[in-house]
Rosetta silent file (secondary structure, phi, psi, omega in degrees, C-alpha in Angstrom):
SEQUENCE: XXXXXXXXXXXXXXXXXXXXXXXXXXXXXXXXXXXXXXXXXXXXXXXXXXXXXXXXXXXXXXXXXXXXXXXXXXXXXXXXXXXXXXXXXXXXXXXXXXXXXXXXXXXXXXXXXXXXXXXXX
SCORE:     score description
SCORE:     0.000 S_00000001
   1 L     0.000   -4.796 -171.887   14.391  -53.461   -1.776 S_00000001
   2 L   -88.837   11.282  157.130   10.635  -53.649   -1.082 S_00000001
   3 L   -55.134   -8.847 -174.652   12.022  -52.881    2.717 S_00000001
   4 L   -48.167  159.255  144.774   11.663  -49.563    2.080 S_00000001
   5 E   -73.131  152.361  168.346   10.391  -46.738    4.466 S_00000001
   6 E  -129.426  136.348 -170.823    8.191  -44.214    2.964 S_00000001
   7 E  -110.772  111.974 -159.749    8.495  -40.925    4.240 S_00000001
   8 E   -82.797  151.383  175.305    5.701  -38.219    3.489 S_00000001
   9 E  -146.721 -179.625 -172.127    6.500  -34.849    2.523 S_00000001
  10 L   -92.742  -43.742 -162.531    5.079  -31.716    1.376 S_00000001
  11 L  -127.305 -177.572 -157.016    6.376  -31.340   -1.967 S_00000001
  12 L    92.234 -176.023  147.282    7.419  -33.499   -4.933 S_00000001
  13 L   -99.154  -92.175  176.527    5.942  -36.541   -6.205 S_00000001
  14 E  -143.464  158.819  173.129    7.754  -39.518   -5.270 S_00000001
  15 E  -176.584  123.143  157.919   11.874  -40.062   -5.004 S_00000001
  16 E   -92.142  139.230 -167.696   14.000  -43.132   -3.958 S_00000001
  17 L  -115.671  -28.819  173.800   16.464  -42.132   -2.024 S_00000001
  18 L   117.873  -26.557  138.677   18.081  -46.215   -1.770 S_00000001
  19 L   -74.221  -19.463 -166.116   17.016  -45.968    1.914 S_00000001
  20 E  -164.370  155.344 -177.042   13.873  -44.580    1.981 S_00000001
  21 E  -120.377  117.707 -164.237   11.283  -43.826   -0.360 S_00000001
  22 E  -115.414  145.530 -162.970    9.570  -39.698    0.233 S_00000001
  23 E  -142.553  118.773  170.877    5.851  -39.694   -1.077 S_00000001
  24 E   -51.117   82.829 -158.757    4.053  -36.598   -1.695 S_00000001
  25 L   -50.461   12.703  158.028    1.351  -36.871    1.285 S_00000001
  26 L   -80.179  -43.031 -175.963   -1.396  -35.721   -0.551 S_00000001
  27 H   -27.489  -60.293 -133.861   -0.823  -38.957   -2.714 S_00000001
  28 H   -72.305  -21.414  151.951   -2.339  -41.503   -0.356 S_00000001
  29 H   -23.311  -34.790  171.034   -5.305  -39.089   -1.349 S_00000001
  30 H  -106.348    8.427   75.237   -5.272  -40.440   -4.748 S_00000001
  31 L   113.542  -61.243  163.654   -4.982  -43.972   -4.578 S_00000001
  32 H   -35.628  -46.741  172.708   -4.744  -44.106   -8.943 S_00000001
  33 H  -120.063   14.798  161.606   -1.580  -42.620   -8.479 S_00000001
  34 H   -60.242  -75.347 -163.172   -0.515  -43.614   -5.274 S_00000001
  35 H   -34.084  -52.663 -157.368   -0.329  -47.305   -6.066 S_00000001
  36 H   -82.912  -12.310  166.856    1.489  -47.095   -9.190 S_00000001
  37 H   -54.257  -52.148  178.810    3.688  -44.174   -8.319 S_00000001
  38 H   -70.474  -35.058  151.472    5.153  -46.396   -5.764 S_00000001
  39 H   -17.402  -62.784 -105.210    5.415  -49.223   -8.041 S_00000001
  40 H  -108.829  -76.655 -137.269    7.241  -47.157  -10.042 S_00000001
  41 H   -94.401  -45.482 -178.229   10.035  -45.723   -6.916 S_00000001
  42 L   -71.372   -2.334 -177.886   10.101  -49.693   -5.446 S_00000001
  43 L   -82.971  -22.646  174.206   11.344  -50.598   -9.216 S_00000001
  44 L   -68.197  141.039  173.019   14.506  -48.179   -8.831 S_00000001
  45 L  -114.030  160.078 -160.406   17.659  -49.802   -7.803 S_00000001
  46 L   -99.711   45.553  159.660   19.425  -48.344   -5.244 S_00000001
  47 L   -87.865  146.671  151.018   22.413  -47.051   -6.935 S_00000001
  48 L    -7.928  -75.560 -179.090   23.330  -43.410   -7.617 S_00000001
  49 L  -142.668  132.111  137.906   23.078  -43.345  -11.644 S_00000001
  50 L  -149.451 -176.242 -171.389   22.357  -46.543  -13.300 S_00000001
  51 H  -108.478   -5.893  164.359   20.870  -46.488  -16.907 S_00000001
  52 H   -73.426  -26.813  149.389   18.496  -49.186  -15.716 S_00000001
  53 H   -35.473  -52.372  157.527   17.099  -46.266  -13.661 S_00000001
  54 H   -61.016  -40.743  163.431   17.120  -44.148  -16.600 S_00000001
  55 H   -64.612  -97.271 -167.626   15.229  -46.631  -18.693 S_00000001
  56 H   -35.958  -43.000 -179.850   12.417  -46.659  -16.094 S_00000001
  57 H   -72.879  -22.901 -153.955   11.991  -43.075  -15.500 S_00000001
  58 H   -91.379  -59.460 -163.289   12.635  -42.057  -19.624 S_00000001
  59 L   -79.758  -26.964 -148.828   12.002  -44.967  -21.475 S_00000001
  60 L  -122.245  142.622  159.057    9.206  -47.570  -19.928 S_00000001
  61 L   -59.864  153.260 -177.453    5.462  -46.520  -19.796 S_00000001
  62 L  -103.234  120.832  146.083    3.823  -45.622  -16.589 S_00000001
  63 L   -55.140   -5.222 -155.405    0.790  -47.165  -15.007 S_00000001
  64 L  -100.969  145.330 -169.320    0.390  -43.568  -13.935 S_00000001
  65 L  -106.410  127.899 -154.638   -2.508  -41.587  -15.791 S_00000001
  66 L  -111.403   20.822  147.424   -0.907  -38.440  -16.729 S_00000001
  67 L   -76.714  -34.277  179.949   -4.008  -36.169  -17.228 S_00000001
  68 H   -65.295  -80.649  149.408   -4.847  -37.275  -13.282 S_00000001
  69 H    -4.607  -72.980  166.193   -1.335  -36.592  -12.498 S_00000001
  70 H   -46.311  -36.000 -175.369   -1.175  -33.436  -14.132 S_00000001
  71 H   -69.031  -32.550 -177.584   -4.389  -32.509  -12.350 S_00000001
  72 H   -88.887  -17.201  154.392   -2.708  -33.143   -8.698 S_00000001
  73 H   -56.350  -40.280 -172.178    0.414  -31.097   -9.573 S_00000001
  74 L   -79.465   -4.600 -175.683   -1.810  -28.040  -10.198 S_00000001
  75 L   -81.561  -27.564 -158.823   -3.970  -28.906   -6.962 S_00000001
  76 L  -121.743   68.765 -159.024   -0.801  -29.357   -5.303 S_00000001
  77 H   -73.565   -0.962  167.828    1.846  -27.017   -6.500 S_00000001
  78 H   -74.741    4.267 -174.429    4.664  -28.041   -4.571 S_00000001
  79 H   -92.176   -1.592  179.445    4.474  -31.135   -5.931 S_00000001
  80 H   -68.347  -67.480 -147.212    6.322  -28.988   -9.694 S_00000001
  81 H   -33.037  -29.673 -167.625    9.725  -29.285   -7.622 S_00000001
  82 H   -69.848   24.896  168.896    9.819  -32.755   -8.882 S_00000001
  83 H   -93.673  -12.261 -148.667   10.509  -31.429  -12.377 S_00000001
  84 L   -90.107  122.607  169.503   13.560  -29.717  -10.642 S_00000001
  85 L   -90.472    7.558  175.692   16.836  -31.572  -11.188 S_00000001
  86 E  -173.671  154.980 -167.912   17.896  -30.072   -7.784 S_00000001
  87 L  -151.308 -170.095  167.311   16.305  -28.541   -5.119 S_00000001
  88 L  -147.157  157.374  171.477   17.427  -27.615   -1.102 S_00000001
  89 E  -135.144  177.881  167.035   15.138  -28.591    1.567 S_00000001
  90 L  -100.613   16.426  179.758   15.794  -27.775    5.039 S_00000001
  91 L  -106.510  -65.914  169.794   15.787  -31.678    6.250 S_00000001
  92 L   -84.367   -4.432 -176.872   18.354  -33.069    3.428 S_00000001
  93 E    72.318 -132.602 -149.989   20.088  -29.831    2.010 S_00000001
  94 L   -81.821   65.832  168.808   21.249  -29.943   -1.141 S_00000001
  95 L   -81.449  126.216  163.363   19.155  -32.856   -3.461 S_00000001
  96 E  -106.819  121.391  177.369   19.994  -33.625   -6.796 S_00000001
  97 L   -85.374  115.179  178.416   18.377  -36.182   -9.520 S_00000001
  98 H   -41.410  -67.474 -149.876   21.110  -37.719  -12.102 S_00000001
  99 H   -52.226  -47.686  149.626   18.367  -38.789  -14.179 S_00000001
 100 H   -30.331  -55.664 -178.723   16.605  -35.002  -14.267 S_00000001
 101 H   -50.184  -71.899 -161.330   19.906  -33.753  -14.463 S_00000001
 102 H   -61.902  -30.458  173.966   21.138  -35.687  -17.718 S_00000001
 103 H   -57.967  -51.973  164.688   17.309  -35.246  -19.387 S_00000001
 104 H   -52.473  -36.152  137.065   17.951  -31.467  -18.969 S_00000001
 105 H   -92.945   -8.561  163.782   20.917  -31.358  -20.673 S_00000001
 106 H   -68.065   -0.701 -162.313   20.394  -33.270  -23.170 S_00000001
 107 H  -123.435  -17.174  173.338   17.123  -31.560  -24.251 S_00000001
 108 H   -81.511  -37.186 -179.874   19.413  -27.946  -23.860 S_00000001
 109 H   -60.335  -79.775 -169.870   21.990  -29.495  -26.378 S_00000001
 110 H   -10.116  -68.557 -175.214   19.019  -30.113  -28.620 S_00000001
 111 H   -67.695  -27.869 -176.625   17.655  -26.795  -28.557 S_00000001
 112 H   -75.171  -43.373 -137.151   21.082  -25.281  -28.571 S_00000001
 113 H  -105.764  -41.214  147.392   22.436  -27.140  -31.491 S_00000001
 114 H   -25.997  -62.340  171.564   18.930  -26.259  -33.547 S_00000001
 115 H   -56.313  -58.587 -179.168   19.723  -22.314  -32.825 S_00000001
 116 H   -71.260   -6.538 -171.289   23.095  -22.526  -34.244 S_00000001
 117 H   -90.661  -27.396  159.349   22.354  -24.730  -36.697 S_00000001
 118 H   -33.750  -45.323  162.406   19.673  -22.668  -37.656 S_00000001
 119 H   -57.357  -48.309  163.458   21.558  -19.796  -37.806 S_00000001
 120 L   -68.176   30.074 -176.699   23.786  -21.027  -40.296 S_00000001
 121 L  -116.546    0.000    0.000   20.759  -22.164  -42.889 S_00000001
């Protein structure tokens, strides 16, 4: 899988696509979070959903330093879409992230399930 292409774009972060790997092009700008970001996107397997996928984005620490990070979203703001669990571009259409997806509800259950239980206290 380390065959990858890397494709630069304007917005995002980073996303494996199982063919190709799209890299915000401001990154190579940053070299601290270049390297390890891709580290990161060549560690994804190139399934759909897998929960080894899920472990690495949720679960496993980051080489990435995520006050530096933080600083290059706000430099770069098109780089928030990656927080997006779907997005449309006009090159790919519709893209959606499982892993985004399933974090998002599960953190809406939370909060939902708090309110009502709350209600009833």
């Amino acid at each position: 899988m380390t065959n990858l292409s890397i494709v630069e774009v304007d917005y995002g972060i980073a996303n494996n696509f199982g063919t190709h790997i799209e890299m915000n092009r401001h990154l190579k700008d940053y070299p601290t979070l270049y390297n390890p970001i891709l580290k990161h996107e060549l560690s994804h397997t190139d399934k759909i959903f897998s929960l080894e996928d899920m472990k690495l984005d949720f679960l496993q620490g980051s080489q990435v330093n995520n006050w530096e990070l933080t600083k290059f979203m706000f430099q770069h703001p098109k780089s928030f879409t990656q927080l997006l669990p779907f997005y449309w571009t006009r090159k790919k259409g519709f893209v959606y992230d499982i892993n985004m997806t399933v974090m998002y509800l599960i953190m809406f259950s939370i909060v939902s399930l708090s309110v009502i239980g709350g209600m009833y206290l």
